[in-house]
C-alpha positions as CSV (number, residue, x, y, z in Angstrom):
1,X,10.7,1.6,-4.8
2,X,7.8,-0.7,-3.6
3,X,6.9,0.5,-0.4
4,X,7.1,-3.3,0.8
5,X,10.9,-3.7,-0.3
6,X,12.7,-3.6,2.9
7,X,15.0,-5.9,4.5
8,X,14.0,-8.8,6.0
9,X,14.1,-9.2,9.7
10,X,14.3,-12.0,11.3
11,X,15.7,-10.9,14.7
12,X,12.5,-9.5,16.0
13,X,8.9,-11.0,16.4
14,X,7.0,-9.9,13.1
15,X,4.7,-11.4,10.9
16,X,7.4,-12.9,8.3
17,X,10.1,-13.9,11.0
18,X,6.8,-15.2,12.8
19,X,5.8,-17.6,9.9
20,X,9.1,-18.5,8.6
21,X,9.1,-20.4,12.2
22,X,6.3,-22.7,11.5
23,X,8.0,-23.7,8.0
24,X,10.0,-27.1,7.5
25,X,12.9,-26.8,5.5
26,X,12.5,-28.7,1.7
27,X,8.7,-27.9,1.7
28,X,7.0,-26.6,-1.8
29,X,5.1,-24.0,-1.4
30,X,2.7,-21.4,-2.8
31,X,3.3,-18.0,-1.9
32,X,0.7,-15.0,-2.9
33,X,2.2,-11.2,-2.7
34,X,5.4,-11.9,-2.7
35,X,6.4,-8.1,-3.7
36,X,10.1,-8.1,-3.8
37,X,10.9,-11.5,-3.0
38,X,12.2,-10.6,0.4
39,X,10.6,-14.1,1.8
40,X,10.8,-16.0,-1.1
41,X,14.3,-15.7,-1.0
42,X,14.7,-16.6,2.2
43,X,12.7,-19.9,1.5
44,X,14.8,-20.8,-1.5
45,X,18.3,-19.8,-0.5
46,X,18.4,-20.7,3.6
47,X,15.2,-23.5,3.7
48,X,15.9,-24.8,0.3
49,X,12.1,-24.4,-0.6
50,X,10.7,-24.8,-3.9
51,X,8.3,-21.8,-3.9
52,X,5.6,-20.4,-6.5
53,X,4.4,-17.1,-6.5
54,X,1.6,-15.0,-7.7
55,X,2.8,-11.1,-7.4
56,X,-0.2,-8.2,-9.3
57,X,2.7,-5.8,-9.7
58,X,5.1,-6.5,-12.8
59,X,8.1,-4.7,-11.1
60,X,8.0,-6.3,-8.4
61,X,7.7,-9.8,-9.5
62,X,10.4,-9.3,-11.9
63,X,12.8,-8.9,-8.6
64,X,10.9,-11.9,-6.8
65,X,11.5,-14.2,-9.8
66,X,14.7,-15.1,-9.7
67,X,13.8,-17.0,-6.6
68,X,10.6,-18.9,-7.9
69,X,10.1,-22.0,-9.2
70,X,7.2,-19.8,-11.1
71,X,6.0,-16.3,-11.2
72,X,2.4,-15.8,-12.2
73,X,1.8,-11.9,-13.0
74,X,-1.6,-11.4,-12.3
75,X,-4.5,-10.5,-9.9
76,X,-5.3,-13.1,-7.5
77,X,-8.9,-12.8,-7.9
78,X,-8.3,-13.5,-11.7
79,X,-8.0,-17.3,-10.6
80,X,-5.7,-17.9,-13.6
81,X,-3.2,-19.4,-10.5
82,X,-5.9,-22.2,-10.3
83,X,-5.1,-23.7,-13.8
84,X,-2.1,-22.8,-13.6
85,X,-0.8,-24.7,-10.8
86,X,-3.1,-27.3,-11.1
87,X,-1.0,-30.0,-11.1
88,X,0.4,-28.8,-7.8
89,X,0.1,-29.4,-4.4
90,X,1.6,-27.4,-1.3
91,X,3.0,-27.9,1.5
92,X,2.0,-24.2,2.9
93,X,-0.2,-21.6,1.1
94,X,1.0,-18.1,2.5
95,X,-1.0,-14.5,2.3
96,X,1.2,-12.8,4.4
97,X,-0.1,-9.3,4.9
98,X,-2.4,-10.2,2.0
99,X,-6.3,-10.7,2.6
100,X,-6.6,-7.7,3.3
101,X,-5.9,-6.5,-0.3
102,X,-9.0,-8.5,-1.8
103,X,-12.6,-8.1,-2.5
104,X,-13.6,-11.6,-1.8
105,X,-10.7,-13.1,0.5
106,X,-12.9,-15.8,1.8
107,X,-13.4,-17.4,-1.6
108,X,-9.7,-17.0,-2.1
109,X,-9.0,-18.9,1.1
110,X,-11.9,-21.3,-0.3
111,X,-10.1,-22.0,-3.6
112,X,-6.5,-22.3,-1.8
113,X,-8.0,-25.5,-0.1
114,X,-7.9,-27.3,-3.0
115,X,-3.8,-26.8,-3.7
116,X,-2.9,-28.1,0.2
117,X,-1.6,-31.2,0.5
118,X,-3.3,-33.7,3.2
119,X,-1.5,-32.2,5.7
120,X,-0.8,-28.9,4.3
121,X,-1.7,-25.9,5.6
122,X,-2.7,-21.9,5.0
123,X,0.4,-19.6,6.8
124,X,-1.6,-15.7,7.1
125,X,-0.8,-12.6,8.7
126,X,-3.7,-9.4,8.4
127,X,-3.6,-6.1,10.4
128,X,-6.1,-5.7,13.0
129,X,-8.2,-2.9,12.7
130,X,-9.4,-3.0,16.2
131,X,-5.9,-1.9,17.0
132,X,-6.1,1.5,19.9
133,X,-4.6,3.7,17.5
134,X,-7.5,3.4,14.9
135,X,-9.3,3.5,17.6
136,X,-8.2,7.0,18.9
137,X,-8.3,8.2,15.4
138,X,-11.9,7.5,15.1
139,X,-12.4,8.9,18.1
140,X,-11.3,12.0,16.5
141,X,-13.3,11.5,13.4
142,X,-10.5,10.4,11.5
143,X,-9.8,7.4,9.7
144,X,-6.6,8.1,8.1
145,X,-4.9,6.2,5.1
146,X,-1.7,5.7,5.0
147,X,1.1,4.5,2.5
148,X,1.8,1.3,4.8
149,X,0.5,0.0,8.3
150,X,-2.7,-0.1,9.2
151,X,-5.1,1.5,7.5
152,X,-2.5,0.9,4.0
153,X,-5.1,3.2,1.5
154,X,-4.4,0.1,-0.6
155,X,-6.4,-2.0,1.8
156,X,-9.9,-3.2,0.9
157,X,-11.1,-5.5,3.9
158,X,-11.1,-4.6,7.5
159,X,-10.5,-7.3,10.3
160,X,-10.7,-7.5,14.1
161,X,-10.1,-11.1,15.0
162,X,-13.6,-11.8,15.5
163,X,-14.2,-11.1,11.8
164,X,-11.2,-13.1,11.1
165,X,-12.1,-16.4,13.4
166,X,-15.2,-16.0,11.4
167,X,-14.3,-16.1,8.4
168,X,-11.8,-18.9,9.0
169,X,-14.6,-20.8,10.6
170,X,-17.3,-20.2,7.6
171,X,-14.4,-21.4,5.4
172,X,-14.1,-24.8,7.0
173,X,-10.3,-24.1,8.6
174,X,-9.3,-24.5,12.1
175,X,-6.5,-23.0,13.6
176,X,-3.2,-24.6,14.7
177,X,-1.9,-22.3,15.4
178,X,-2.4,-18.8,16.6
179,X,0.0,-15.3,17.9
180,X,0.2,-11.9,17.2
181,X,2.8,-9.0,17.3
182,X,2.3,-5.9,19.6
183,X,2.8,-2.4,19.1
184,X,1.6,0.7,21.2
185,X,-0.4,3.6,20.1
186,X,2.4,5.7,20.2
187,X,5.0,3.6,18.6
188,X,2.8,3.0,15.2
189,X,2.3,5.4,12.2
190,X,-0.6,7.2,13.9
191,X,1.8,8.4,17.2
192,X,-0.8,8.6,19.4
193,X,-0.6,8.7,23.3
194,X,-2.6,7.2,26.0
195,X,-2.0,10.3,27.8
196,X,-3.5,12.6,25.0
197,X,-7.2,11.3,25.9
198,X,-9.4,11.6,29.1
199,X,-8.2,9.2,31.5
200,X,-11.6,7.2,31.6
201,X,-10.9,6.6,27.8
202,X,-7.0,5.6,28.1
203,X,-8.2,3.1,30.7
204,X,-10.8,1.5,28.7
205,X,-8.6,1.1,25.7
206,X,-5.5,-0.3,28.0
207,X,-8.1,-3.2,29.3
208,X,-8.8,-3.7,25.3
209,X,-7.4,-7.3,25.0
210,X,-6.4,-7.0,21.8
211,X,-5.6,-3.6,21.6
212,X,-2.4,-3.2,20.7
213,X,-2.7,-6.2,18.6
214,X,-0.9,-5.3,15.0
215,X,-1.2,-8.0,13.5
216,X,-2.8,-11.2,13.7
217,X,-0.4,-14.2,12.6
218,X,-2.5,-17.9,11.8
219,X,-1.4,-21.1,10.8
220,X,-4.8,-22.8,9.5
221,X,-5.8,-26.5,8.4
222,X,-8.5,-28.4,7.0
């Protein structure tokens, strides 16, 4: 099983409940990374979305499908999505937890302006590597991959959200709008504790403003 099939939550504050709120229901959209379909369905069955995907893994866009106007099976960074959904134009563009999985994100993001319609816009969630417990991991010398989370061994970019504003900026995007979900050290994968640190080091970190920052959740225009 993917290790991104799991239920979909919408009762909490997390990065898919999180930008499921800033959709309108009956929009068209483009969705890249869609794994299992666990949002896609969701857009099709309760928002009555028309929704296109691009998923890299054949199993898992075989389970996604059934809820897709299209599925394109392919590497994003292959660009085949360009042609073919050029006749298309989106209401939202979503990378949820997916940015992070690409060489050159920014020239995705830079392609994806073309597909938005005027007053489209780009839905993102990314992991922020800034978080305390990478933090107290390095600390330790560590920098420990991990199936899922934040340091996901399948992750190729690392953002803090100054790299991220950056990026956004260089790409010609401003944000809408902008939030973030919070999780302590000791309550993510790594298990850490304030307490297991010298006190001078726990306090610095606590004062960190986005330190317990997990994710970063942006709803960008043009």
């Amino acid at each position: 099983m993917s290790n991104y099939n799991v239920p979909l939550d919408l009762e909490t504050k997390n990065s898919l409940s999180l930008i499921i709120s800033r959709i309108k229901e009956n929009s068209t959209i483009l969705e890249f990374g869609p794994a299992n379909g666990r949002l896609t369905r969701h857009l099709k069955e309760q928002m009555n979305c028309k929704v296109y995907c691009v998923e890299l893994d054949e199993k898992s866009a075989k389970d996604a499908e059934p809820y897709a106007e299209k599925m394109l099976v392919d590497s994003i960074e292959n660009y085949t999505w360009c042609k073919e959904f050029s006749e298309t134009k989106f209401d939202y563009i979503i990378f949820a937890d997916v940015l992070e999985h690409l060489y050159s994100p920014k020239q995705v993001l830079e392609k994806s302006k073309l597909f938005l319609k005027d007053k489209g816009s780009i839905l993102l969630s990314i992991p922020n590597v800034a978080h305390n417990a990478v933090i107290m991991d390095l600390l330790q010398g560590k920098f420990t991959y991990r199936s899922t989370g934040l340091l996901d061994e399948t992750h190729i970019r690392f953002f803090t959200k100054t790299t991220l504003d950056e990026m956004i900026d260089e790409v010609g995007f401003f944000s809408v709008y902008k939030t973030a979900t919070f999780v302590p050290p000791r309550e993510t994968e790594f298990a850490y504790s304030y307490s297991e640190f010298d006190t001078s080091i726990s306090k610095y970190l606590e004062k960190l403003p986005n330190g317990e920052v997990y994710q970063f959740i942006y709803e960008l225009s043009i």
